[in-house]
C-alpha positions in Angstrom: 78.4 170.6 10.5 75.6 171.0 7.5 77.1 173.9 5.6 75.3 177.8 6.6 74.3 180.1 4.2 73.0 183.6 5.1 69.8 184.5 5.6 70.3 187.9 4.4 72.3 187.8 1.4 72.4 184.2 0.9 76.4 184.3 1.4 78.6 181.6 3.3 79.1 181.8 7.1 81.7 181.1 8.6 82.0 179.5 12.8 84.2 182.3 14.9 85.0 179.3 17.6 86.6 182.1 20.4 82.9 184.2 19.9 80.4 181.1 19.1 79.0 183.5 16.0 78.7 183.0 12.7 80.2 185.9 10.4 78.7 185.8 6.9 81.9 187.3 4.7 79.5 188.8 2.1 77.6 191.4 4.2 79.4 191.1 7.7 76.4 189.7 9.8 77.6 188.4 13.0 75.0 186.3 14.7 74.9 183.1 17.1 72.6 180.3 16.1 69.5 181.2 18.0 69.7 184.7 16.0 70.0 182.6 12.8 67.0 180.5 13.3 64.8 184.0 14.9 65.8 185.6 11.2 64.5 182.3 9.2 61.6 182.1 11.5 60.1 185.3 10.9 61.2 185.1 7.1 58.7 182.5 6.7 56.2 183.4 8.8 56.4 186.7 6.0 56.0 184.0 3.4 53.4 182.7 4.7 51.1 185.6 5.9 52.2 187.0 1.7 50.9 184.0 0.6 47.6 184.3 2.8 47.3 187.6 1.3 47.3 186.2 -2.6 45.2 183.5 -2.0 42.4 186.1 -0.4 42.8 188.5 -3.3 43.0 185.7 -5.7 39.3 184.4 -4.2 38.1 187.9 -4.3 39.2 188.3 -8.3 37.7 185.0 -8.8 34.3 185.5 -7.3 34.1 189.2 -8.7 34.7 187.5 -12.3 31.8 184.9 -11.1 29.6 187.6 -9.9 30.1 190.3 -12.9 29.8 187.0 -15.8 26.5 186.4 -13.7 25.1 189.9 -14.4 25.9 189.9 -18.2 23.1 187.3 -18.8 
C-alpha cells in the first residue's frame, strides 16, 4: 500500500483493518477510501474553478491596461 496522507491536515493515516477506515492521528478524521478520494475530488475541482477565476481577472487587468494605454495617446 502507497503510503496516505490526509487531505485535511496533510497528517499520516493509518488502516483500522476491523472498521476498513483510515484514522489520520493528527486531526482524528476517520474516513473509508471512497470518502478520501470524494474530499481530493472536490479539493481540486476548488483549484481549479480558483484558478478559472485568476486567469478571468488577470485578462480583465490586462485588457483594462490595453484599453486605458490606448486612450493616453
Amino acid at each position: 500500500m502507497s503510503q496516505q496522507f490526509c487531505p485535511e491536515c496533510g497528517g499520516a493515516f493509518f488502516y483500522d483493518i476491523p472498521t476498513k477506515r483510515y484514522l489520520c492521528k493528527s486531526c482524528g478524521l476517520f474516513v473509508t477510501k471512497d470518502e478520501i478520494l470524494n474530499i481530493r475530488d472536490k479539493e481540486r475541482d476548488k483549484r481549479y474553478e480558483e484558478d478559472g477565476r485568476r486567469k478571468k481577472t488577470r485578462e480583465h487587468s490586462e485588457y483594462l491596461d490595453w484599453w486605458l494605454s490606448k486612450k493616453k495617446r
